[in-house]
BANU-980832 format. One record per residue (C-alpha): residue number from 1; y negated, x, z negated. Coordinates in Angstrom, 1 decimal, decimal comma. Layout:
    i       Y       X       Z
  NUM       Y       X       Z
...
***
This chain:
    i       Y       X       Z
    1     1,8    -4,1    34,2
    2     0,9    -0,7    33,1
    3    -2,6    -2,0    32,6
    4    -1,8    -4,9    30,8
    5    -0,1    -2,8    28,0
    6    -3,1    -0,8    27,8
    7    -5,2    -4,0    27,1
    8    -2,8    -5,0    24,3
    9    -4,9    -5,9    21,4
   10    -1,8    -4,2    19,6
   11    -3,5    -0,7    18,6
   12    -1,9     2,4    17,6
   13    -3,1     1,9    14,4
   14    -1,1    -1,5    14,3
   15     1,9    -0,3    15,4
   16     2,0     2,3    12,8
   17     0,9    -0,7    10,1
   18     4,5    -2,7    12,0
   19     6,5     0,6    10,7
   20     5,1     0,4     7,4
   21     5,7    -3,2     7,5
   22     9,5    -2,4     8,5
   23     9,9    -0,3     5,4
   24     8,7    -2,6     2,9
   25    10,9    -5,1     4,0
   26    14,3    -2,4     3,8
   27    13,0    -0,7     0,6
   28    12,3    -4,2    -0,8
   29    16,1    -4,7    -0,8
   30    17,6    -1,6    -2,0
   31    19,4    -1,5    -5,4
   32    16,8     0,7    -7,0
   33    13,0     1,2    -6,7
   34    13,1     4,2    -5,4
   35    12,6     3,7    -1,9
   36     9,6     1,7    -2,3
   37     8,0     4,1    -4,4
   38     8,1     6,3    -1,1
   39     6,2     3,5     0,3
   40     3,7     4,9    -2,2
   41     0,8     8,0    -1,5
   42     1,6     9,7    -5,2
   43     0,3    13,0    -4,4
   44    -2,0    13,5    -7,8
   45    -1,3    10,6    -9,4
   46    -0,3    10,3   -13,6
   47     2,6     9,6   -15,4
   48     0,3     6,8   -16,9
   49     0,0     5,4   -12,9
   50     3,3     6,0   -11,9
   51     5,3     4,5   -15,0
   52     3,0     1,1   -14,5
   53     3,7     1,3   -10,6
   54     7,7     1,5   -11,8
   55     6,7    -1,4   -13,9
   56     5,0    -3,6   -11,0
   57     7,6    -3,0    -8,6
   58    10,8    -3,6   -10,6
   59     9,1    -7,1   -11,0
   60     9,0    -7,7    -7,1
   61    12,2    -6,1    -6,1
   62    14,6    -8,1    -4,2
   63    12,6   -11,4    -3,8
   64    12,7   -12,6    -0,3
   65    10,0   -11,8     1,6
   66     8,7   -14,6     3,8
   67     6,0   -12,8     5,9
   68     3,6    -9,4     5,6
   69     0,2    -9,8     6,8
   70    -2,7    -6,8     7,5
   71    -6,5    -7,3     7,4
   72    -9,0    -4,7     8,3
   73   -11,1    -4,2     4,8
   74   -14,7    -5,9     4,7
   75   -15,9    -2,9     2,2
   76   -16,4    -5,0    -0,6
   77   -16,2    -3,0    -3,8
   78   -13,2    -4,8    -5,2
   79   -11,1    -3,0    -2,1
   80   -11,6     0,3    -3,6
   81    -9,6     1,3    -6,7
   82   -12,5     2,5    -8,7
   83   -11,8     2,4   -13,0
   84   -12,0     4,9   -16,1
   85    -8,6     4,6   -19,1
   86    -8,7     6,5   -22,0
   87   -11,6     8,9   -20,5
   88   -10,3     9,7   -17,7
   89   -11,7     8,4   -14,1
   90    -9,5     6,9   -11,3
   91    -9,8     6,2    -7,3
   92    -7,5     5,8    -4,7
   93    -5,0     8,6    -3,7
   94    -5,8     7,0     0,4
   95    -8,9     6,1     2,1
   96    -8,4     2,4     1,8
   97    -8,1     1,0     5,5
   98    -6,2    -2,5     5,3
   99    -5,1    -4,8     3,0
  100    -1,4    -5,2     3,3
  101    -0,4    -9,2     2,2
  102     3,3    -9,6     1,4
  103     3,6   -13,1     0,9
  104     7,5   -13,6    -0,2
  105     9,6   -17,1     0,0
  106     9,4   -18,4    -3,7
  107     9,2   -21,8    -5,5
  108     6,0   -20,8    -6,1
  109     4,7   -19,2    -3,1
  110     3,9   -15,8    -4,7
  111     2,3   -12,8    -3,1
  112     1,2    -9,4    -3,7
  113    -1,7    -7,6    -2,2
  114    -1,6    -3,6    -1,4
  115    -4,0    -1,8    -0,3
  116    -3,2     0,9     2,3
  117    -4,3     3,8     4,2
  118    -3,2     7,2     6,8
  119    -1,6    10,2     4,8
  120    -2,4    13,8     6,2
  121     0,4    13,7     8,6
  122    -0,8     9,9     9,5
  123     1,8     7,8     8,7
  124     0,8     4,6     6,6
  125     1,2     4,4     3,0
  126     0,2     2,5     0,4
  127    -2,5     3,2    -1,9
  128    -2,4     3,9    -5,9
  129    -4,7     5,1    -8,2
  130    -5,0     9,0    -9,2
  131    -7,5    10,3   -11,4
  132   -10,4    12,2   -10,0
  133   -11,2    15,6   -10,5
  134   -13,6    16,6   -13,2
  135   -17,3    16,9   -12,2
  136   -18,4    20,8   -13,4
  137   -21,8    21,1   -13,7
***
């Protein structure tokens, strides 16, 4: 039996990617947006990134989600958050991993695509955009 468990395809990786999956769906039903912004790695992001962010996820909060799919990312270039607004240069405040799918149960079968990744401490998060630093020559 032991052995079996071991042969799981279900990684460590995955079962981190269930917990995150967990608190989506419970911060997707609180009465503010706060708990899914700490869904979110902010650390360096904007007040230009964040009040958007607040913007998106006011839209999505509260509809009923019907399932949340992960794939591994291929490496395409439209994976990586990678843009310049009013001069200054953004990426992703993660190393992009998996693309998170939320599909939610709607009239019109509506569903959002995140992109997420490990914090630091290694617990799944999803990815925004921060601006990078300045290049000094």
């Amino acid at each position: 039996m032991l052995l079996l468990a071991a042969c799981s395809p279900k990684s460590t990786l995955e079962l981190g990617l269930d917990d995150l999956s967990a608190r989506f769906v419970a911060a997707n039903q609180a009465d503010t947006i706060e708990p899914m912004l700490k869904l979110y790695y902010l650390k360096g992001c904007d007040s230009f990134i964040t009040s958007r962010l607040k913007g998106a996820l006011d839209y999505e909060l509260g509809l009923p989600i019907q399932q949340i799919e992960f794939e591994a990312l291929s490496g395409a270039s439209e994976e990586t958050i990678n843009f310049t607004h009013n001069g200054a240069n953004y990426g992703p405040s993660l190393t992009p991993r998996y693309r998170m799918r939320v599909r939610y149960a709607v009239e019109d079968h509506f569903s959002s695509l995140f992109t997420v990744g490990q914090n630091p401490t290694g617990e799944w998060q999803i990815i925004c955009a921060k601006p990078k630093p300045s290049i000094r020559y």
